[in-house]
C-alpha positions as CSV (number, residue, x, y, z in Angstrom):
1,X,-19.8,21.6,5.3
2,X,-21.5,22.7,2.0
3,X,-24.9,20.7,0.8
4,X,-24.3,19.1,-2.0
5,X,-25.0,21.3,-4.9
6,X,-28.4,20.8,-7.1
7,X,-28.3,20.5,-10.7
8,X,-31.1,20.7,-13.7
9,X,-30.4,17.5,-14.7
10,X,-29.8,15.0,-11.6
11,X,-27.6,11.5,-11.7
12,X,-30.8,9.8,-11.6
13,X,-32.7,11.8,-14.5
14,X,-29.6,11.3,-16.6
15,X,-29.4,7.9,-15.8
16,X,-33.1,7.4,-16.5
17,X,-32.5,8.8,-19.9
18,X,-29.4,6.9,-20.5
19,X,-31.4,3.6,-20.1
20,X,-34.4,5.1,-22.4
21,X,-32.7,5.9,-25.1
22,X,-29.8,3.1,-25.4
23,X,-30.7,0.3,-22.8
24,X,-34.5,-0.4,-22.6
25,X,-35.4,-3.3,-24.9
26,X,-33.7,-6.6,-25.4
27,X,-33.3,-8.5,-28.2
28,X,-34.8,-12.3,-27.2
29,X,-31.9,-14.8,-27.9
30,X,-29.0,-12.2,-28.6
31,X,-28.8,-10.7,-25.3
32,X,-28.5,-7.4,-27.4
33,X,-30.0,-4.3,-25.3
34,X,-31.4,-0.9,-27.4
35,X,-33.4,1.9,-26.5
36,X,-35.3,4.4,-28.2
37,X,-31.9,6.1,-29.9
38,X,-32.1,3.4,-33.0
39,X,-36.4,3.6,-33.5
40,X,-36.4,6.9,-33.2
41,X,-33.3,6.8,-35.5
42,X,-36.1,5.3,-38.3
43,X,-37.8,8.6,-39.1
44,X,-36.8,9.3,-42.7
45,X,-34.7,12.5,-42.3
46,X,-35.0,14.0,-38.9
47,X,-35.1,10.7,-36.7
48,X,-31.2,10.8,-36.4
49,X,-31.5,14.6,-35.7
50,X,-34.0,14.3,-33.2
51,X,-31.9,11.6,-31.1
52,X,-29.0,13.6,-31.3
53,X,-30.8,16.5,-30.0
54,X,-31.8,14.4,-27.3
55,X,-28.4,13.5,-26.6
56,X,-27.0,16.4,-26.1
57,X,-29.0,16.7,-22.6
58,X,-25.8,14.7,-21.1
59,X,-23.4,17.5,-22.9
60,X,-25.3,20.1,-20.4
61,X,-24.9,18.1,-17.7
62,X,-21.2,18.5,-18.1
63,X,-21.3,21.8,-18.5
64,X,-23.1,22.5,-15.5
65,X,-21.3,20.3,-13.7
66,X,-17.6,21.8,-14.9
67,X,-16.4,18.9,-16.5
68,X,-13.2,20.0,-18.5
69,X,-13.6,20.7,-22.0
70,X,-11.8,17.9,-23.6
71,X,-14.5,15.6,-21.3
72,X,-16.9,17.8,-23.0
73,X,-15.4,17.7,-26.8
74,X,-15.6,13.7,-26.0
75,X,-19.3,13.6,-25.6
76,X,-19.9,15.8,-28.0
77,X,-17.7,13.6,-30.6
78,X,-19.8,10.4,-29.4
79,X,-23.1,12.0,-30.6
80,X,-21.9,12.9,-33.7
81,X,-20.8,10.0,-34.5
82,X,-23.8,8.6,-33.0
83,X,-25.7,10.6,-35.6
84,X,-23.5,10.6,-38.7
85,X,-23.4,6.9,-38.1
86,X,-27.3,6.5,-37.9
87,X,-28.0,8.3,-41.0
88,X,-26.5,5.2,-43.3
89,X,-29.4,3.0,-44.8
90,X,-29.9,0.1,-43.1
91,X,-26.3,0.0,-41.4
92,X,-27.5,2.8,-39.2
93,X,-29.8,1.3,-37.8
94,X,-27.6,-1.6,-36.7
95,X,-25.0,0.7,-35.3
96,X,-27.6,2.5,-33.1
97,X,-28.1,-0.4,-31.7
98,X,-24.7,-1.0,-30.8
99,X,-23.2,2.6,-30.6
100,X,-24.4,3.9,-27.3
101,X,-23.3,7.7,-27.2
102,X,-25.7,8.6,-24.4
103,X,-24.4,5.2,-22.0
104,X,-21.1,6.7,-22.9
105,X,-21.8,10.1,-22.4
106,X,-23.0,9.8,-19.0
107,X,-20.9,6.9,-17.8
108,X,-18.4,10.3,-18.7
109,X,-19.8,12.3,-16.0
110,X,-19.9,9.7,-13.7
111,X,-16.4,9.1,-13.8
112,X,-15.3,12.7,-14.1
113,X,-17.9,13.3,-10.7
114,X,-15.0,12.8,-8.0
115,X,-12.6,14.8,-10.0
116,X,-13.2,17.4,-12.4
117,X,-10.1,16.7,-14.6
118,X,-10.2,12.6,-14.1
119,X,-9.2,10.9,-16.8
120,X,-8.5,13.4,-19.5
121,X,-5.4,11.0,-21.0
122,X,-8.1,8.6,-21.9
123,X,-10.2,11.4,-23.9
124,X,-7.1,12.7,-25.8
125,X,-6.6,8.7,-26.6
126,X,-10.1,9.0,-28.3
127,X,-9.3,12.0,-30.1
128,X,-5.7,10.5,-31.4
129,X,-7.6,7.4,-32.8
130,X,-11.0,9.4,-34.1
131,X,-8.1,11.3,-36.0
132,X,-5.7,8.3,-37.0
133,X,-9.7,6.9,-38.1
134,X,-10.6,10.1,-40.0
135,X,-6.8,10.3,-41.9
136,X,-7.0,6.7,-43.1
137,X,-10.7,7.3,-44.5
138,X,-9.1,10.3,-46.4
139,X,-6.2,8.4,-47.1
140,X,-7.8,4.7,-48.7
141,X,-9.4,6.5,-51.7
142,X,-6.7,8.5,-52.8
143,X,-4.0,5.5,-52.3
144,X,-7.2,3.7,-54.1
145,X,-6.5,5.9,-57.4
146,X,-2.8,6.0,-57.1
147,X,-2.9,1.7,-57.7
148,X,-5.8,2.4,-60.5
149,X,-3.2,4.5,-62.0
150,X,-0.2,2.5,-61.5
151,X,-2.4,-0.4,-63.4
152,X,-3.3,1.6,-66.1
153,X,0.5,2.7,-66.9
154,X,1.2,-1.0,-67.4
C-alpha cells in the first residue's frame, strides 16, 4: 500500500485559510460569519485584487491534486466573481460578506478528494446558469432600448 501522497498545500492549511479569509468574524445578532476576504476587500483599488490573489491558493490545490479541469474552471469562476463583485461601491462589500469563493472553492476539493471526476454535472450546471446570467445581462439593456424606441414611435 502506497502512503498517502503529500501536498504543498494540506486539507488543514486550506481549511485554515478558508475560515480566515471567509469564516472568522461574526456579526453579533445576525449570525452572519465573514473573514478577511470583505476588509481586505476595502483597500481602494487593490484590496479586491489582493483577496483574489489570495484565493487562488485553493485553484493550486486542485491542480496539484488533479482535479478535472471543469472542477478547476469552477473555482476559478467563483473568484472572479468573487472579485468583480467586490469591486462595486458599497454593494461589494456586502457581497463579500456573503459570497464565499474560497468556502466554495475548497469545499470543491473536498468533495472531488475521493474521486477525481465527482461531480462534474453539478459544475457544468454552474456554468449553464453563469451563462443563462451573463446572456440576460446582455440581453435587459438592449430589450431596454428596443421599448424606449417602441415609445417614442407612438
Amino acid at each position: 500500500m502506497l502512503p498517502p501522497r503529500r501536498y504543498l498545500l494540506s486539507d488543514q492549511g486550506l481549511a485554515r485559510l478558508a475560515a480566515i479569509l471567509d469564516d472568522e468574524f461574526r456579526i453579533p445578532g445576525l449570525g452572519a460569519r465573514f473573514g478577511l476576504d470583505p476588509l481586505i476587500g476595502l483597500i481602494p483599488g487593490f484590496g479586491d485584487l489582493i483577496g483574489g490573489l489570495l484565493s487562488f491558493a485553493f485553484v493550486f490545490a486542485a491542480y496539484e491534486r488533479r482535479l478535472s479541469r471543469v472542477t478547476i474552471a469552477r473555482m476559478i469562476a467563483n473568484i472572479l466573481i468573487d472579485t468583480l463583485g467586490g469591486t462595486l461601491p458599497i454593494f461589494g462589500d456586502i457581497f463579500d460578506v456573503y459570497w464565499k469563493s474560497n468556502r466554495m472553492n475548497y469545499n470543491l476539493l473536498l468533495r472531488n478528494r475521493a474521486a477525481t471526476h465527482a461531480h462534474t454535472w453539478r459544475d457544468w450546471l454552474f456554468f449553464a446558469a453563469l451563462l443563462l446570467i451573463l446572456l440576460v445581462m446582455a440581453l435587459l439593456p438592449l430589450a431596454f432600448l428596443v421599448w424606449i424606441i417602441h415609445l417614442l414611435r407612438r
